[in-house]
C-alpha positions as CSV (number, residue, x, y, z in Angstrom):
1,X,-3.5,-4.3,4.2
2,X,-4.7,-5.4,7.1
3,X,-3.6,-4.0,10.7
4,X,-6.5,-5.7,12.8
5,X,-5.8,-5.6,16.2
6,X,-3.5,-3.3,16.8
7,X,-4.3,-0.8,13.7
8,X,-7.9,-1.1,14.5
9,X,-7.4,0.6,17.4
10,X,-5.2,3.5,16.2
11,X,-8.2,3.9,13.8
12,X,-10.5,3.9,16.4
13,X,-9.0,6.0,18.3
14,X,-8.5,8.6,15.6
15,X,-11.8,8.5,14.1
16,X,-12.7,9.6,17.6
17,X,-10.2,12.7,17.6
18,X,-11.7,13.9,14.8
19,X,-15.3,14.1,15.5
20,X,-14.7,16.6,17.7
21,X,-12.7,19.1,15.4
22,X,-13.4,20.3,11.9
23,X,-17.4,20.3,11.7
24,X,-18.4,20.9,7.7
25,X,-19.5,24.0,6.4
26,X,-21.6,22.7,3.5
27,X,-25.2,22.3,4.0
28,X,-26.6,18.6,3.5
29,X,-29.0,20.3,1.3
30,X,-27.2,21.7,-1.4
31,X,-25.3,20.1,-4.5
32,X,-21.5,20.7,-4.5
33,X,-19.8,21.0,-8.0
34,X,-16.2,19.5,-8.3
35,X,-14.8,20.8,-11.8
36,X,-11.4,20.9,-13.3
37,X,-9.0,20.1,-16.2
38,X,-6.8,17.7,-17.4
39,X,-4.3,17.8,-19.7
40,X,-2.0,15.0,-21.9
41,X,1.9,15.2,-21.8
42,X,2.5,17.7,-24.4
43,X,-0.1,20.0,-22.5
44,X,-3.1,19.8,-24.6
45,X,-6.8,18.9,-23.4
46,X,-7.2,15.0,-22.4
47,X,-10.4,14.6,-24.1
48,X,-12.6,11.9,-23.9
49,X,-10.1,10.9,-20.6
50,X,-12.2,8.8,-18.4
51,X,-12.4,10.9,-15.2
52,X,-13.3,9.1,-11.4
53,X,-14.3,11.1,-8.4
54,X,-14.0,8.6,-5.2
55,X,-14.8,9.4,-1.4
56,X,-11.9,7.9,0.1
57,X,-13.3,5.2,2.7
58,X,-12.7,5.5,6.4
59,X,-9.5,3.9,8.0
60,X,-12.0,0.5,8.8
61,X,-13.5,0.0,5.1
62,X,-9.7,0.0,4.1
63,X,-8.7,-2.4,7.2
64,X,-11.8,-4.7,6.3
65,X,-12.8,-4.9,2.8
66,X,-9.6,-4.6,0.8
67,X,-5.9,-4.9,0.6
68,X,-4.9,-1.4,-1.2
69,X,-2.5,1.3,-1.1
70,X,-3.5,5.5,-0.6
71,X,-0.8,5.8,-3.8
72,X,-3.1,3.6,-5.9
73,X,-7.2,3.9,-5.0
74,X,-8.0,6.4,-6.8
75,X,-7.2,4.7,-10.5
76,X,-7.8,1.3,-9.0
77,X,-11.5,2.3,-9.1
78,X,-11.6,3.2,-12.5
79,X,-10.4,0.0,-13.8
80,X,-11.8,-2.5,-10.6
81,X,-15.1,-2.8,-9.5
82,X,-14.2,-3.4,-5.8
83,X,-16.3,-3.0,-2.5
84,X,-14.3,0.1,-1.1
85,X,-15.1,1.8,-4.9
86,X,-18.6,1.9,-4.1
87,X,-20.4,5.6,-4.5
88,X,-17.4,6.3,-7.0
89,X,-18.6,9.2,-9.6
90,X,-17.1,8.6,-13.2
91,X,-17.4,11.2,-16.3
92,X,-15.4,11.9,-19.2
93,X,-13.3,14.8,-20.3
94,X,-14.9,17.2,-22.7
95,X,-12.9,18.3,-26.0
96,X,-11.4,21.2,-23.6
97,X,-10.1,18.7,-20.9
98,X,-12.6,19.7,-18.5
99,X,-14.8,17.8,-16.2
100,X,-17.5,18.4,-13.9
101,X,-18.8,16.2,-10.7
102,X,-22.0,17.3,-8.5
103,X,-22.3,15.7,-5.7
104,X,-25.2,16.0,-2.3
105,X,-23.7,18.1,0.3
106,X,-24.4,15.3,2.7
107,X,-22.4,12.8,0.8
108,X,-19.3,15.2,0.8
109,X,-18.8,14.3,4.7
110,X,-17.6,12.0,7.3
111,X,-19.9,10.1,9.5
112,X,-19.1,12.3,12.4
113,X,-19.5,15.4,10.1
114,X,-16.5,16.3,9.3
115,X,-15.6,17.4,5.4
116,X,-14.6,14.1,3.4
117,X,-11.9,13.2,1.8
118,X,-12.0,12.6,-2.0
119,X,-9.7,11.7,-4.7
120,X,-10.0,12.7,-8.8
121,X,-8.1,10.5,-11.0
122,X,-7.5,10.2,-14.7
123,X,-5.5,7.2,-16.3
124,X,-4.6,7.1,-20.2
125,X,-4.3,3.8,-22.2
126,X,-1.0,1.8,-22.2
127,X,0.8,2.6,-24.9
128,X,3.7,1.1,-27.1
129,X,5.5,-0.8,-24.6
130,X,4.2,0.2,-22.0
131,X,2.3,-2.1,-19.4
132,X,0.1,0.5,-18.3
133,X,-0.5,4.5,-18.9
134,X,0.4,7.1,-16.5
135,X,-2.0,8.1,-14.1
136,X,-2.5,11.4,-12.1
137,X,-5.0,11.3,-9.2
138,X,-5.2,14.8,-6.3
139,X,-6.2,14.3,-2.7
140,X,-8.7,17.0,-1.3
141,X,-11.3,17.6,1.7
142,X,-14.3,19.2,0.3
143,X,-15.7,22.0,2.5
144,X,-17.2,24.4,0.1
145,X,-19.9,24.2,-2.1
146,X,-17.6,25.2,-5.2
147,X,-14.2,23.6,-5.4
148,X,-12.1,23.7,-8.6
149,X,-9.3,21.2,-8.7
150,X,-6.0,22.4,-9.9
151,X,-4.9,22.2,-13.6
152,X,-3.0,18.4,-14.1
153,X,-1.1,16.9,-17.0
154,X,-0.2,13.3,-17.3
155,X,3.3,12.3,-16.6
156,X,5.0,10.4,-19.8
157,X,8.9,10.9,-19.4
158,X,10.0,9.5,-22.9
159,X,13.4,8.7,-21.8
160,X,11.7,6.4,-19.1
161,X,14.0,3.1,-19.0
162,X,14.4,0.0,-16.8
163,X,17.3,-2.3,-16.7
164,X,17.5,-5.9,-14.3
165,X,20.4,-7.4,-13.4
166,X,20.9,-10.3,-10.9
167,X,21.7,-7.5,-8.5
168,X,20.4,-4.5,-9.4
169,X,17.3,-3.3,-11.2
170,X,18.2,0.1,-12.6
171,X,15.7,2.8,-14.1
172,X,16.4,6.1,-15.2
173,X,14.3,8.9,-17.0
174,X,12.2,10.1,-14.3
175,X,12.8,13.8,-14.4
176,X,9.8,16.3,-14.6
177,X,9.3,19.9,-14.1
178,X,7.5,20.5,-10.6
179,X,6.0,22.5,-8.3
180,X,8.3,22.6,-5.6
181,X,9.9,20.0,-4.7
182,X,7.9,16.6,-4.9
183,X,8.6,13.2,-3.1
184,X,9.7,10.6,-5.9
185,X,8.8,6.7,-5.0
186,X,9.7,3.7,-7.1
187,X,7.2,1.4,-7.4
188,X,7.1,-2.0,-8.6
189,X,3.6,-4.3,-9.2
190,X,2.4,-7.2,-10.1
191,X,-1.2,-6.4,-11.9
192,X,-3.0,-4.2,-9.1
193,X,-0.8,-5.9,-6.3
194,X,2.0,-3.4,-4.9
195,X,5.1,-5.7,-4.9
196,X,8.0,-3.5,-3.5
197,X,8.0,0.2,-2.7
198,X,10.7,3.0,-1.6
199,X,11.3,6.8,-1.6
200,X,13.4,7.4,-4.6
201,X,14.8,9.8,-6.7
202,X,14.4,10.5,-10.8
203,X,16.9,7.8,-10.8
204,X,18.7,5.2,-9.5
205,X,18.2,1.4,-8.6
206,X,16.4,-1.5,-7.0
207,X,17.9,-4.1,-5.0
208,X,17.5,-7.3,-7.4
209,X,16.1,-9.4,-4.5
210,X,12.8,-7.3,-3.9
211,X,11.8,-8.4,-7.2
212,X,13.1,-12.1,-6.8
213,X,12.1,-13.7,-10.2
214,X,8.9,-11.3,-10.6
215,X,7.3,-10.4,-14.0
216,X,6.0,-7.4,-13.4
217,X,6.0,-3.7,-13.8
218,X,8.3,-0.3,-12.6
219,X,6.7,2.9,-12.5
220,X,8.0,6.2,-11.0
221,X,5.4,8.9,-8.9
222,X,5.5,12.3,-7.6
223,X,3.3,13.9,-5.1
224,X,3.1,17.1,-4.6
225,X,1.5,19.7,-2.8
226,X,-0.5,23.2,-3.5
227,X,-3.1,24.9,-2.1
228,X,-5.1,27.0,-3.8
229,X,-8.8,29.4,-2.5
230,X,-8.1,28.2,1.3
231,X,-8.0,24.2,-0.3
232,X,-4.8,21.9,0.2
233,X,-4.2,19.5,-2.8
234,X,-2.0,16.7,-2.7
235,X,-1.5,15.3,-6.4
236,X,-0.1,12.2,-7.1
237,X,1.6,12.1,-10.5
238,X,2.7,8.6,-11.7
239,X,4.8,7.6,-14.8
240,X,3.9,4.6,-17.3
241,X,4.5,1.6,-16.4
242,X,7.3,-0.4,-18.0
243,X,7.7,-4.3,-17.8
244,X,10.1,-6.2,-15.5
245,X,11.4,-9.3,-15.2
246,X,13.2,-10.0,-12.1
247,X,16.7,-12.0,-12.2
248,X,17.6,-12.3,-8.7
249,X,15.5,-15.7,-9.1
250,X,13.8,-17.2,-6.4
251,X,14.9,-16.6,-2.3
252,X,15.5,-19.6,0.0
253,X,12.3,-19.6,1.7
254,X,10.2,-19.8,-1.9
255,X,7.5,-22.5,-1.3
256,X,8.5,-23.1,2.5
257,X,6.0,-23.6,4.9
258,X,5.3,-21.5,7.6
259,X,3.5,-21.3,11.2
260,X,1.3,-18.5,12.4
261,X,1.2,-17.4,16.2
262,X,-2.3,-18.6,17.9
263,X,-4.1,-19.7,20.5
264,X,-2.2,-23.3,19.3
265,X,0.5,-21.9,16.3
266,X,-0.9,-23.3,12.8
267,X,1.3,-24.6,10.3
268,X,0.4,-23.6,6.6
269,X,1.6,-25.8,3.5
270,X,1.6,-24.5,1.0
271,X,2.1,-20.9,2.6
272,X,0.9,-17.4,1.4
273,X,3.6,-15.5,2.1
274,X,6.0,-17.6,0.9
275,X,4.4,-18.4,-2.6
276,X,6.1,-16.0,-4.5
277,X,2.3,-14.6,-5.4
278,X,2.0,-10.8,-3.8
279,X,-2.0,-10.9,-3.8
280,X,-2.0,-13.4,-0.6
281,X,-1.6,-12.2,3.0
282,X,-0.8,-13.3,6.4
283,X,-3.4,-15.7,7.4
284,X,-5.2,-14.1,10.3
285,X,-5.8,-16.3,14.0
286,X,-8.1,-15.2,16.7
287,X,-8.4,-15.7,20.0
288,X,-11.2,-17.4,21.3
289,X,-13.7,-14.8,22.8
290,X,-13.5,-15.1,26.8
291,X,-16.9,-16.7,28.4
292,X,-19.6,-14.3,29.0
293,X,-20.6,-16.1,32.7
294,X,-16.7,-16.6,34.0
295,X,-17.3,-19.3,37.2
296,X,-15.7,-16.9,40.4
297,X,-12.2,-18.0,40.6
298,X,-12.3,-18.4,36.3
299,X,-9.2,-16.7,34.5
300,X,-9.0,-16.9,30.8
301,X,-5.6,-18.6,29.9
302,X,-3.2,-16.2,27.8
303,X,-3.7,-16.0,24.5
304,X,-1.5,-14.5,21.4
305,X,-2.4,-14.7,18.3
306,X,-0.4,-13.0,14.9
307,X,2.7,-11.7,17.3
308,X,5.0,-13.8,14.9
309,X,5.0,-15.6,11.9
310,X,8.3,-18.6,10.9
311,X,9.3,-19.9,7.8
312,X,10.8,-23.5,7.7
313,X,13.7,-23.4,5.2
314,X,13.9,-27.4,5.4
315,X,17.8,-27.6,6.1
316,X,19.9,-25.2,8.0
317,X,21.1,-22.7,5.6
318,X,23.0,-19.2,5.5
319,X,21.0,-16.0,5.8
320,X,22.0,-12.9,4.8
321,X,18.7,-11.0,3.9
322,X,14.9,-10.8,4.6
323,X,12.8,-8.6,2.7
324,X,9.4,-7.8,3.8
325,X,6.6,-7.1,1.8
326,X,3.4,-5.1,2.4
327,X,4.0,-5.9,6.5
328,X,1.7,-3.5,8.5
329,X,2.9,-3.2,12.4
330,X,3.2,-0.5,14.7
331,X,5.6,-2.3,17.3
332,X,9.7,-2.9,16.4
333,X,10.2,-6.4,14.8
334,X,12.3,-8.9,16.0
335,X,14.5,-11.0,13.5
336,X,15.2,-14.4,15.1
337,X,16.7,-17.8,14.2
338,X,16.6,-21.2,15.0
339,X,17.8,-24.4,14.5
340,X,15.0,-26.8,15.6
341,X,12.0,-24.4,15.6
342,X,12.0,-24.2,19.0
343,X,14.7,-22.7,20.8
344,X,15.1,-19.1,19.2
345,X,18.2,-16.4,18.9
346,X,17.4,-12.7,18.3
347,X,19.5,-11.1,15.4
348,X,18.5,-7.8,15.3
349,X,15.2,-5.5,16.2
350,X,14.1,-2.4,15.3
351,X,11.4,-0.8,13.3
352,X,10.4,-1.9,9.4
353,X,8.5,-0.2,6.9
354,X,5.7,-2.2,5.0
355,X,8.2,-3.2,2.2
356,X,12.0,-3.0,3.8
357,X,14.9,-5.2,4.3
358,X,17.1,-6.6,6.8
359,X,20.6,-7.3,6.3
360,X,22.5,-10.3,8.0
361,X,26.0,-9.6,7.7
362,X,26.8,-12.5,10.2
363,X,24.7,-14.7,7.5
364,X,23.5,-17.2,10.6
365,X,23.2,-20.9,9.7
366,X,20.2,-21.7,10.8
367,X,16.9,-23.8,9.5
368,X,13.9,-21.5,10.9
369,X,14.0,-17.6,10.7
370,X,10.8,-15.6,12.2
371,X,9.5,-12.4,12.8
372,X,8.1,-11.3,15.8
373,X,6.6,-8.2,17.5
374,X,8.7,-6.9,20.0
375,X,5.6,-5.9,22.1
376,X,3.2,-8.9,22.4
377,X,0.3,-6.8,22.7
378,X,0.7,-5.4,18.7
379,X,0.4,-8.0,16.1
380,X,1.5,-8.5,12.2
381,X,-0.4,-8.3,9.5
382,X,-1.3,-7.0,6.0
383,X,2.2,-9.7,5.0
384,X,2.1,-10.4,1.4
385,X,5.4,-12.1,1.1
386,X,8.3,-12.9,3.8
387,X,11.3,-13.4,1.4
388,X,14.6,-15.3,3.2
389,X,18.3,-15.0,0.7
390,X,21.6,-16.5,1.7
């Protein structure tokens, strides 16, 4: 997603932390070798497995050129040919599983000379009923001219199952042996587009409404962590992914318009983020720049721009839910209502995660409901779909 404002200056400010610390210790030079092995479910070699090495790109190639989650990057660029994939190595798996990258050493760092980030990944073919394969893809820094990534085996549980209800979407099946203890997410999509997302366990269940009327896809993952000759891995295990058809149906707000804070709030109709289709955003507003020859006495007028965003449910109606997906803010949120648009009630604030929900127990009758930043100077963005239920 997109964080501009305010996440383009966390990046910023990061990217400058770290070009002080952590200088690379492989000459530009010499060619670095990335080898390793990979392995099918029942533990024997994945050959002719197509095989990806990707630099991950810095904090402003993913803020600028592409709407994607870390969880997904890596086997996105084996099936996409998008802008942040470009300089991504491909091979494929000999009979033995193995595979084998060489790369310049003065590709394997950052601009400020740090060592790089990089991602392997491996996916296998959908299979019977299946919507797509599992896929496996391990995190890295390269700072040696020799680096062997650990052994990995795809993730195919066989008992694997999903369930919807109007209330529930349940799935079970998940387990897997493990090196110590991994973090399990759910994960639901929509072709490439990350519909819903939460921390999860080998089982257990959705809430129907974050998958409204969707046809789409579940899928489990597992990350976990090793290190091995001085190098930290983080590998990223993820199941198959198994069709789903959402029967929640669609939320109050579906195909509502909505305004966007800016220097004069726009109204979009149709609007993106109420659509029902994930891979649109929150349309971005700017400021206009302030004049470069300010008379004496000159003081730009105030200017917001993507601090809130409204839907217009057309008639006052009970609300007992908003569900956020793919928001990217680094303030606390404020939920607020209103009857005429104008005149605004605050029903709760506090922090929300990029796919998250908010419960209205109170279920206020009102016509307008809209998020806002609770610090003015942050902004939304990266908004996919704003999702409003009685």
């Amino acid at each position: 997603m997109r964080p501009w404002t305010a996440g383009l200056a966390v990046v910023v400010t990061a990217a400058l932390l770290l070009a002080g610390c952590g200088r690379s210790n492989v000459p530009d030079d010499v060619d670095v070798t990335v080898a390793g092995t990979v392995r099918l479910p029942d533990g024997s070699p994945a050959a002719g497995v197509p095989v990806g090495l990707l630099k991950e790109p810095s904090g402003l190639s993913i803020l600028f050129e592409f709407a994607v989650t870390v969880a997904s990057i890596g086997t996105l660029c084996l099936t996409r040919s998008v802008s942040i994939c470009q300089g991504a190595r491909t091979t494929t798996a000999d009979d033995g599983g193995r595979f084998s990258f060489t790369v310049p050493g003065e590709d394997t760092k950052t601009f400020f000379g740090n060592p790089g980030s990089f991602v392997v990944a491996a996916e296998l073919p959908a299979g019977q009923g299946q919507a797509a394969g599992p896929g496996v893809q391990t995190r890295f820094e390269i700072d040696q001219v020799e680096l062997t990534v650990p052994e990995v085996s795809f993730w195919e549980p066989a008992a694997l199952a999903v369930a919807t209800g109007p209330q529930w979407v349940d799935y079970s099946g998940a387990e897997r042996d493990q090196h110590g203890r991994p973090e399990f997410t759910v994960v639901v999509t929509e072709g490439d587009d990350v519909v819903w997302s939460e921390p999860a366990g080998p089982e257990g269940r959705l809430d129907a409404r974050s998958v409204a009327d969707l046809r789409g896809a579940v899928h489990v993952t597992a990350v976990e962590q090793r290190e091995q000759d001085g190098v930290r891995f983080t590998t990223s295990y993820s199941t198959q992914r198994l069709a789903v058809q959402g029967a929640a149906g669609p939320p109050l707000s579906r195909g509502a318009s909505c305004t966007v804070d800016g220097p004069e709030p726009t109204v979009f109709d149709p609007c993106p983020v109420t659509d029902g289709r994930y891979a649109d955003e929150l349309p971005h507003q700017s400021c206009p720049a302030p004049s470069p020859t300010p008379g004496p006495d000159a003081s730009p007028p105030p200017c917001t721009a993507n601090t809130w965003v409204s839907v217009d449910l057309g008639t006052p109606r009970p609300i007992g839910a908003v569900f956020v997906h793919g928001l990217s803010v680094s303030s606390d949120v404020a939920v607020e209502t209103s009857g005429d648009g104008v005149t605004w009630t605050t029903v709760t604030t506090g922090e929300l995660a990029s796919y998250d929900r908010v419960e209205l127990p109170d279920r206020p009758l009102a016509r307008h409901l809209r998020l806002r930043t609770a610090d003015p100077s942050h902004t939304l963005a990266g908004l996919a779909e704003l999702s409003v239920w009685p």
